[in-house]
N, C-alpha and C positions, 0 to 999 in steps of 0.2 A: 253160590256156596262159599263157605269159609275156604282159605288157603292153608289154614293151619295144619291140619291131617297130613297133607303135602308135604308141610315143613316138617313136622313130627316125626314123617317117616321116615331120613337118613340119621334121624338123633340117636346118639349111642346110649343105653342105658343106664341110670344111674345106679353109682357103686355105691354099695350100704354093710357099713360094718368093716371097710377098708382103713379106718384110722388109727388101730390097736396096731393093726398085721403091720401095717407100716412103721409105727414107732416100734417094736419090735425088734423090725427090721434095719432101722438106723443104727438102734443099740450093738446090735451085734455087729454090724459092720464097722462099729467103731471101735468096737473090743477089739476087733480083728487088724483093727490100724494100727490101734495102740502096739499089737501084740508083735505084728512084724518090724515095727520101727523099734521096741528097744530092741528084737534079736539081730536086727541090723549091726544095730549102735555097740553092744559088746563085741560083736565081732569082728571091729574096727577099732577097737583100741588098743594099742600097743603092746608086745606081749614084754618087752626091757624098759625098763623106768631108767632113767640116768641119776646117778647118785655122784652127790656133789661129798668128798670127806676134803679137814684138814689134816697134814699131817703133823699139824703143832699140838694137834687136840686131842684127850685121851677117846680110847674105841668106847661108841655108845654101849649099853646092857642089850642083848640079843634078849628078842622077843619069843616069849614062854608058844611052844605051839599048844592048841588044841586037844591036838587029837590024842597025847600022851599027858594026863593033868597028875600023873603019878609020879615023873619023871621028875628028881630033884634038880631044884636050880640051880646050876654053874654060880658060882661067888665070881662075880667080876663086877669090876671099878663100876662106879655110880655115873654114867654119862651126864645126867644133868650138873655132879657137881665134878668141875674140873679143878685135879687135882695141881698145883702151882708148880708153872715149869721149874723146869730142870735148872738149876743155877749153873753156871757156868763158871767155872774157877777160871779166875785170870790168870793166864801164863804168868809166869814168872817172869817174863819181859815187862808186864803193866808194872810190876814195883820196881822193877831196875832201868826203868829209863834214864835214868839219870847215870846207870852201870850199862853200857852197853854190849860190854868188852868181856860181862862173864855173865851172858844168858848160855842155858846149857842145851844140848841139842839133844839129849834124852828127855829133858820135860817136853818139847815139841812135840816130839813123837807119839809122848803120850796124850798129850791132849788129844791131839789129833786122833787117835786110837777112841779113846776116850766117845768121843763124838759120832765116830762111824758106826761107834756099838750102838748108838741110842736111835740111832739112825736104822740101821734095821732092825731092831727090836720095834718103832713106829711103823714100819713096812710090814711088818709081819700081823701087826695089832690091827691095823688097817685092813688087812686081805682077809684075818680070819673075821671080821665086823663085815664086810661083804658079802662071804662066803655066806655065813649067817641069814640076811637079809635075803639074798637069793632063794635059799631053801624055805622060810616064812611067805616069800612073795608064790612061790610053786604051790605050796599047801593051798592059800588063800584062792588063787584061781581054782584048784582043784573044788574046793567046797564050791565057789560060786558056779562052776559047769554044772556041780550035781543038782545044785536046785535050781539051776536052767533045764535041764531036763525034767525034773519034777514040774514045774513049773508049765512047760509046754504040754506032756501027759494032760495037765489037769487042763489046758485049752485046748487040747481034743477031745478031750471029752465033754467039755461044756459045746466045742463047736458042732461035737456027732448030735448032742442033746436038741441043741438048738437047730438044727437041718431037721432030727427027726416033727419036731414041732413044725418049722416051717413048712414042711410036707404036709401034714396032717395039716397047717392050716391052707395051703393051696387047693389039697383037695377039697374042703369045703368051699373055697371061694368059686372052684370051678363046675363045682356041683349049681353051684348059687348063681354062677354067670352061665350055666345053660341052660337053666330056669329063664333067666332074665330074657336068655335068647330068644327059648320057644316062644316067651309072652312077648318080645319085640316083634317075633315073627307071626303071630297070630295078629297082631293090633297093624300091621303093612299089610297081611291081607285084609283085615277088614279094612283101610283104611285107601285100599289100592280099589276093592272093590266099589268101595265110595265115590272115590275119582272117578273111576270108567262109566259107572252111572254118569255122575258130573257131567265128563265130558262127552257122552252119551244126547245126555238132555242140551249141551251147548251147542253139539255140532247141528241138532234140530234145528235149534233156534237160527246158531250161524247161516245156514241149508235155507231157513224161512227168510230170514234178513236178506240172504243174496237173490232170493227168486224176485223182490219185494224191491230189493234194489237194483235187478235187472231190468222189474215192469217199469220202475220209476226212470234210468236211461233210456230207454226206450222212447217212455213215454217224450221226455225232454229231447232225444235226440232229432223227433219228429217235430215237436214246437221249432227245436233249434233249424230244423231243414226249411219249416213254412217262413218262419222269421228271414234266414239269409233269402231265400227266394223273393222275399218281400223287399228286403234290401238292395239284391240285384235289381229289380224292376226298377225300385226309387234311385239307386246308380244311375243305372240307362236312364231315367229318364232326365235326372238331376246334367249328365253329364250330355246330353241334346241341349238340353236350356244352357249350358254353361257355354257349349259351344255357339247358340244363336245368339247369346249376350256378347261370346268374343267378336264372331261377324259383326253385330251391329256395332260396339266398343270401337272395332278398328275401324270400321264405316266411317265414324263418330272422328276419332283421333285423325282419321285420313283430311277429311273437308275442314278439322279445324286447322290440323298443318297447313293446308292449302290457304286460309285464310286467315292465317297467323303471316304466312311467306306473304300474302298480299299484301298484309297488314305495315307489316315491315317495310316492304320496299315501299308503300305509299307513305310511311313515315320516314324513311332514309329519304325521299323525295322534297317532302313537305321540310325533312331536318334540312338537307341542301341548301333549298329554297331559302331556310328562315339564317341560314346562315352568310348566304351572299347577302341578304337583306341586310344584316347582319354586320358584316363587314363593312357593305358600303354605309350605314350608320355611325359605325365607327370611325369609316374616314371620315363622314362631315363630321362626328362629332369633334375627332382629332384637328380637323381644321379649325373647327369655333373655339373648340377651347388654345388651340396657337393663337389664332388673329387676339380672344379676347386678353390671353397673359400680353400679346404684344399691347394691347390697349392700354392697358391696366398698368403693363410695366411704364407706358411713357407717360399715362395720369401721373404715377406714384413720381416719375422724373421730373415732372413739370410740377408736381405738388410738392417734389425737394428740393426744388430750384426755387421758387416762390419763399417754402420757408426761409431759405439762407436767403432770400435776396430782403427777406422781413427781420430777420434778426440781423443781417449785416445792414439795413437800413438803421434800427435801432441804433446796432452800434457805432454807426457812422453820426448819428443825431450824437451821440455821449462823447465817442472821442475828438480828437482833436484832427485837423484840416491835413495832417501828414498821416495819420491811420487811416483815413477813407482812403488817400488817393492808392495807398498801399492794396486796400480791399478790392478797391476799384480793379488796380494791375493786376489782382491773384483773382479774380471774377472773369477779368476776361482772357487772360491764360487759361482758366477753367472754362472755359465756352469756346476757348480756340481748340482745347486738348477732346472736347466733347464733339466736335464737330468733324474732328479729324477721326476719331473714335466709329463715328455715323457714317463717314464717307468710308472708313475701310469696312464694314457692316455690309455696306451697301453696295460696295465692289464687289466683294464677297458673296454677297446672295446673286449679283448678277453674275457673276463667274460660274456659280454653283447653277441660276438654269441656263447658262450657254452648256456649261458639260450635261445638264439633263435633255437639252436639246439635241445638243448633239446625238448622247446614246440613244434616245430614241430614234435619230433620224438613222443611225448606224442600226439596232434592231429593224426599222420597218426595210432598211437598205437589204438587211439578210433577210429578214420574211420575202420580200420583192423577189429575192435571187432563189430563194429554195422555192418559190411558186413556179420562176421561170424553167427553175432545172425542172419542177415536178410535171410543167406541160409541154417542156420538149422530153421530158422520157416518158409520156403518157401518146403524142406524136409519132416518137420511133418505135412505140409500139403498135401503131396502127391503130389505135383508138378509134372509136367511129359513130365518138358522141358529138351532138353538132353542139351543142350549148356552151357558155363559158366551161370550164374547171372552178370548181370550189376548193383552195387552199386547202380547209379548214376540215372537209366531205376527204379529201385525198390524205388529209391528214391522219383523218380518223380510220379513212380502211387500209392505211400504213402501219398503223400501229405506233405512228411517233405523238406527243401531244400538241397542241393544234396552241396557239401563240395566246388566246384570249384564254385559255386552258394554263399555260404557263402564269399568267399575269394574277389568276387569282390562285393561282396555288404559292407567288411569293406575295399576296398582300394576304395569305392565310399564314404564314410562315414571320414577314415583316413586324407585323406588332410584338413578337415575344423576345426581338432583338433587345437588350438592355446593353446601352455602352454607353458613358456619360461624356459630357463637356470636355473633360481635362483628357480622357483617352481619346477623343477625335481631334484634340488640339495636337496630339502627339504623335499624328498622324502626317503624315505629307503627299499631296494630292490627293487622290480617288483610287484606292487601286480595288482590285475583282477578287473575290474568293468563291472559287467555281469550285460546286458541291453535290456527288452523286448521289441520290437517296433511293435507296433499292425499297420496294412497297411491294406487299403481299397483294392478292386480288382484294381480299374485303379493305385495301386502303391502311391497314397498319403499316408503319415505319419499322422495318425491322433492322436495316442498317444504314449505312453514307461513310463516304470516303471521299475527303476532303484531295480533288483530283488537281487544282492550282491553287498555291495559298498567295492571298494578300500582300506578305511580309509582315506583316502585324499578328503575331502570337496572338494576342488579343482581339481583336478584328475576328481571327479565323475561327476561335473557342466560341466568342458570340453567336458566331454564326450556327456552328455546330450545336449549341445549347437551345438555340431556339428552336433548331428544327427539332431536336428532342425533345424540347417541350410541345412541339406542336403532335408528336405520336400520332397523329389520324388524318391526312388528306382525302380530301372530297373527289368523287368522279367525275370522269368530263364527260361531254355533252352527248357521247354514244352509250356514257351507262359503262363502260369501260375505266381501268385504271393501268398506264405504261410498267410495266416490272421497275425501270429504270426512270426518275427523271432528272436532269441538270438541273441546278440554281445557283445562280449566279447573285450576288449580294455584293456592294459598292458602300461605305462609311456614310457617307455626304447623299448619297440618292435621298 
């Protein structure tokens, strides 16, 4: 159904024939404005006017009243035209100035006399010209009060007029606005009766909608219950397989860890292996490539001794029998200074393996002594193995590292030493730079502390740089690695 009836029914009636009543009604309220603001406005006007007179000037003509037009006019002087002052006789001093000695003191007097007359005779002219005035200004108010009274009479009577009318037309407009009423009142109730039908027939419908959409919850709230129960089922069952996947997963991840750690330590073994292999390659290499530069450096010697002995042949063919013998002498001072050169070389290198003999025979001297300490305190302990003692076996369930264990952990260390020529010439004899290097179990280098230094600032930094370059030592032979190991490093070794 439409809304509109709805709407209709708080609307107020429309007013017909209110547009006369109303201008009407303006008009006179404006009459009514007009009519209090001028009785305002006169009764605020001043009741004394100020009057400005001269007293050099003759009295104006008093003004004729009204209300007596029978009353013959007074003869007085013409105000507008003024009649020409009074001349003034000059004393009889103005001519005898020149006589000063016989002005008389009876003409003073009189002038003076003279003057004072004319002087109130103006005072008198003047008062009675006011007086006058006064009495014209009383009349003229009196007249305008009366037909200010008249005047209002005649707006009360148009304003009783115009009330009676505006009455007479209220009562019609209210005769007319309760007309309007009953018929607004008849068309709400039909229009009220309308709606309750309306909403009569909506609540049905609403009533049928709800019963219609309770079957329909229902209906779905059951779908909804078979569905989750379905869902539950495929949960459990999703969540069994999720779990027999983890079992078998971690089964799975378990045996490849286990064969991942195998994998490892057989590759940490095989890396071991290929690494001593390794090393020792690099020493033979190390040795082929020394022996062949030594080769090679005494070809190149012998192939510059050749040339200079081919160009100083030349030039001994060119010059003369005192230049040879010259070349001759500085040939074999050069073959004296070279020979001398070779024998200190060669002093040298055998000095260098008498000290390497030495240290070794001084290391196997201390292995010998910690074997013999390790089987007289293996003795005092009552031991009650009959076999030798193995160093090396005692070594290892000591927890110290066992000597062939040391040996390749400083020929793992040795090659990353860099220190040239000129710093080992500036060197004096062999001296030790003993070095502790603190190892994690998996074999990282995590620290060293350089425990006796060389004297060579440089010497000891090499030393310390290489074992940080080397960052990883290998295990010894029980698979084991010491927290602590010494290293010992010598220039010239």
């Amino acid at each position: 159904m439409s809304q509109e009836p709805s709407h209709l029914e708080f609307t107020p009636p429309d007013e017909r024939g209110g547009g006369g009543s109303l201008l009407l009604a303006l008009f006179v309220h404006a009459l009514l404005l007009m009519a209090l603001t001028w009785g305002i406005q006169w009764r605020t006007d001043p009741q004394d006017e100020a009057l400005d007179a001269e007293l050099w000037s003759n009295i104006p003509e008093p003004i004729a009243l009204k209300s007596d037009p029978a009353a013959p006019p007074k003869t007085e002087p013409d105000p507008l035209v003024k009649s020409p002052p009074l001349k003034k006789e000059a004393p009889p001093a103005a001519k005898v100035l020149d006589q000063p000695n016989q002005i008389s003191q009876a003409a003073l007097k009189k002038a003076a006399d003279a003057e004072i007359a004319i002087e109130k005779r103006r005072k008198k002219e003047a008062a009675e010209q006011l007086a006058l005035e006064k009495q014209a200004e009383k009349q003229r108010k009196a007249e305008e009060l009366a037909a200010e009274k008249q005047r209002k009479a005649e707006l009360l009577r148009e304003e009783a007029a115009r009330r009676k009318e505006e009455a007479a037309l209220r009562k019609e407009e209210e005769i007319r606005r309760k007309e309007e009423e009953i018929k607004r009142k008849q068309e709400e109730i039909r229009l009220r009766k309308e709606e309750e039908a309306r909403r009569k027939e909506e609540e049905a419908k609403r009533k049928a909608d709800e019963a219609r959409r309770k079957e329909e919850e229902i209906r779905l709230r059951k779908e909804e219950e078979a569905r989750r129960k379905e869902e539950e089922a495929k949960r459990k069952e999703e969540e069994a397989r999720r779990k027999e996947e983890e079992i078998r997963l971690r089964k799975e991840e378990e045996a490849r860890r286990k064969e991942e750690e195998l994998r490892l330590l057989r590759e940490e073994e095989a890396r071991r292996k290929a690494e001593e292999a390794r090393r020792k390659e690099e020493e033979l290499r190390l040795l082929k490539e020394e022996e062949a530069r030594r080769k090679a450096e005494e070809a190149r010697r012998k192939e510059e001794e050749l040339r200079l002995l081919r160009e100083e042949e030349a030039r001994r063919k060119e010059e003369e029998l005192r230049l040879l013998k010259e070349e001759e002498a500085r040939r074999k001072a050069e073959e004296a200074r070279r020979k001398a050169e070779e024998a200190k070389r060669k002093e040298e290198e055998a000095r260098r393996k008498q000290e390497e003999a030495r240290r070794l025979e001084q290391e196997a001297k201390e292995a010998e002594e910690q074997r013999q300490q390790q089987i007289k305190r293996l003795k005092s302990l009552g031991a009650s193995a009959t076999g030798p003692v193995d160093p090396i076996k005692e070594s290892q369930g000591s927890g110290k590292p066992s000597d062939s264990y040391l040996g390749r952990l400083r020929a793992r260390v040795k090659p990353n030493i860099t220190f040239s020529d000129s710093q080992l010439q500036s060197i004096r004899g062999n001296p030790a730079a003993e070095v502790e290097v603190i190892v994690s179990p998996s074999g990282q280098i995590i620290g060293m502390k350089l425990t006796q230094s060389s004297g060579s600032t440089a010497w000891d930094q090499a030393v310390l740089k290489a074992i940080e370059k080397t960052s990883t030592l290998p295990r010894d032979e029980n698979g084991k690695i010491p927290p602590k190991i010494p290293f010992v490093f010598r220039p010239r070794d």
